[in-house]
Residue, then its C-alpha position, 0 to 999 in steps of 0.5 A: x516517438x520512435x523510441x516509444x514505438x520501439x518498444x511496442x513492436x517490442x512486446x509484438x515480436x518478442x511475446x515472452x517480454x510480456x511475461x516478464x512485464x506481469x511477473x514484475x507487475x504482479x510482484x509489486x502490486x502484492x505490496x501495493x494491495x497489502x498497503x491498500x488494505x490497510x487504507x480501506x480499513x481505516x477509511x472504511x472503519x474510521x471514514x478518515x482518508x489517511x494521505x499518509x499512508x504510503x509515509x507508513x510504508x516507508x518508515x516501516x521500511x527505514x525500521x527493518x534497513x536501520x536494524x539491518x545496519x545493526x547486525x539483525x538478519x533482514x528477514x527479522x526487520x519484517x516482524x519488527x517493523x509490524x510490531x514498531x509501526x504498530x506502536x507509532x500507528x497507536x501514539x499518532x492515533x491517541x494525538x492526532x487521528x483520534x481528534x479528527x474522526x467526528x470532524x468533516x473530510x476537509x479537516x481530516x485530508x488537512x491533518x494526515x497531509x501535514x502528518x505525511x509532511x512531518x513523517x518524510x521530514x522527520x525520516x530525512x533528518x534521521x536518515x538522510x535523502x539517499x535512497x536505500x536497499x537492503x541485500x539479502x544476497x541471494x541468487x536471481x533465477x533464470x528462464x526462458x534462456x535468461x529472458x525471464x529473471x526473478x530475483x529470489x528476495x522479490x520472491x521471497x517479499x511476495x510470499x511473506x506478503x501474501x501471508x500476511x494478507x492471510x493472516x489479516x482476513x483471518x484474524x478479520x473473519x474469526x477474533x472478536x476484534x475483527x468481528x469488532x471491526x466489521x460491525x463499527x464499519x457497518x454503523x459504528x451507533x448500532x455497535x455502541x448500542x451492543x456493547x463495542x467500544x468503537x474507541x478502541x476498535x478505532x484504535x486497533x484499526x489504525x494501528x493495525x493499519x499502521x502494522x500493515x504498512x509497516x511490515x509492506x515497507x520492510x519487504x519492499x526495502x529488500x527488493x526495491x529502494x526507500x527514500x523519504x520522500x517517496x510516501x506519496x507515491x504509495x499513498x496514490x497508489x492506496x488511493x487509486x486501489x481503494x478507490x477502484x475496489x470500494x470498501x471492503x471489498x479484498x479480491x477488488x482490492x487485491x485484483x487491483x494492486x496486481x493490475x496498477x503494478x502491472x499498469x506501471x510496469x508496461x507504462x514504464x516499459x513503453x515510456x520510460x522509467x521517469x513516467x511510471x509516477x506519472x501512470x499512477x496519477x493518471x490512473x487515479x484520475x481515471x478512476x475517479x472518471x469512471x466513478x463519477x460517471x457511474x454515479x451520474x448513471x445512477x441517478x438518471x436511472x433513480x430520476 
């Protein structure tokens, strides 16, 4: 308890810490809010709630560290993994995802978790249960008389997701695909009736979602660790986002990735490094209290 309380007064005498805590949150919470988007795809399209989501993330970050350990410049394993996730996200749809969007949630939460366990399964025979990085090498900048140190490959993997996130809410707002998409999530019999092929928007969307994740994973890999295991930590994480954002909502969703990084940062600061896991959890469980008690609200108003 003194410890914890320590670190508290910490953040009163020294208020340029908490400058730092936002600046790590906000930086991991990009990517957290990148992964999530792809979750709200696929559950808002496809009504599947995909618990291997955070297992994309990391196998798409074992792509780019993989192609590193070949000579490929790491900036280049970023493309690569949206384009071989995007591959592997279309394969697991024909085989597995495609069979389960007709069936009820039970069957659907049942197929992604055993898919979650044979992804990490399959990455830890392949690449052992290590953690792994990958070093871009470059410089750390210093503020605030070293108080405040940004590391240049966070900077860097923040960028190109935010550009990704870019590209994604165009491609959303302008193609015919994305137009596509958007009219199968309002109701995908009305979209049939018009001449859409909700098959294979269904399999566009999950292998974009697939992509997504992917590319997330390649940037983390050069400023944070892999490990095979660690998929379900992103996976609560999209859940605890989407959950608190709703469908289709992208600022919401965007606004809460930045919030639950800079949520962990603090917990972790506060508790320790061993709670920051735990932090997620309970946001989840938060979360879903508040939902359910809004949902009790609102039909005592319809009563």
């Amino acid at each position: 308890m003194d410890q914890i309380l320590g670190n508290i007064d910490l953040l009163i005498q020294f208020p340029i810490v908490n400058l730092k805590i936002i600046i790590d949150g906000v930086m991991i919470g990009a990517l957290f809010a990148l992964a999530a988007y792809g979750l709200a795809l696929v559950w808002g399209v496809m009504n599947v709630k995909n618990l291997a989501q955070g297992d994309f993330v990391i196998a798409g970050g074992y792509v780019a560290w993989w192609m590193t350990q070949k000579g490929i410049h790491p900036l280049l394993g970023v493309p690569a993994a949206f384009i071989i996730m995007w591959g592997i996200g279309w394969i697991i749809y024909k085989l597995v995802i495609s069979r389960v969007i007709e069936r009820d949630l039970f069957t659907s939460l049942l197929a992604t978790f055993g898919l979650a366990i044979m992804m990490a399964q399959i990455l830890n025979l392949m690449f052992g249960s290590d953690t792994q990085s990958i070093d871009l090498g470059y410089e750390t900048l210093h503020f605030a008389d070293g108080l405040i140190d940004i590391p240049i490959s966070k900077l860097i993997g923040v960028c190109m997701a935010l550009s990704l996130a870019a590209g994604v809410i165009i491609f959303m707002k302008r193609s015919r695909m994305g137009q596509a998409i958007r009219a199968t999530a309002q109701d995908a019999r009305a979209a049939r009736v018009l001449g859409i092929d909700t098959e294979k928007v269904y399999a566009f969307t999950f292998s974009l979602n697939s992509a997504i994740c992917g590319a997330a994973g390649a940037i983390i890999v050069m400023a944070w660790v892999i490990q095979p295991f660690y998929g379900i930590t992103y996976s609560i994480r999209a859940f605890v986002i989407v959950t608190a954002a709703g469908l289709g909502n992208l600022p919401g969703v965007i606004a809460a990735g930045l919030g639950i990084g800079a949520a962990e940062q603090y917990g972790s600061h506060i508790f320790g490094i061993g709670y920051q896991q735990a932090i997620a959890v309970l946001l989840l469980l938060l979360v879903l209290v508040v939902r359910l008690l809004i949902q009790r609200r609102k039909r005592q108003v319809l009563q």
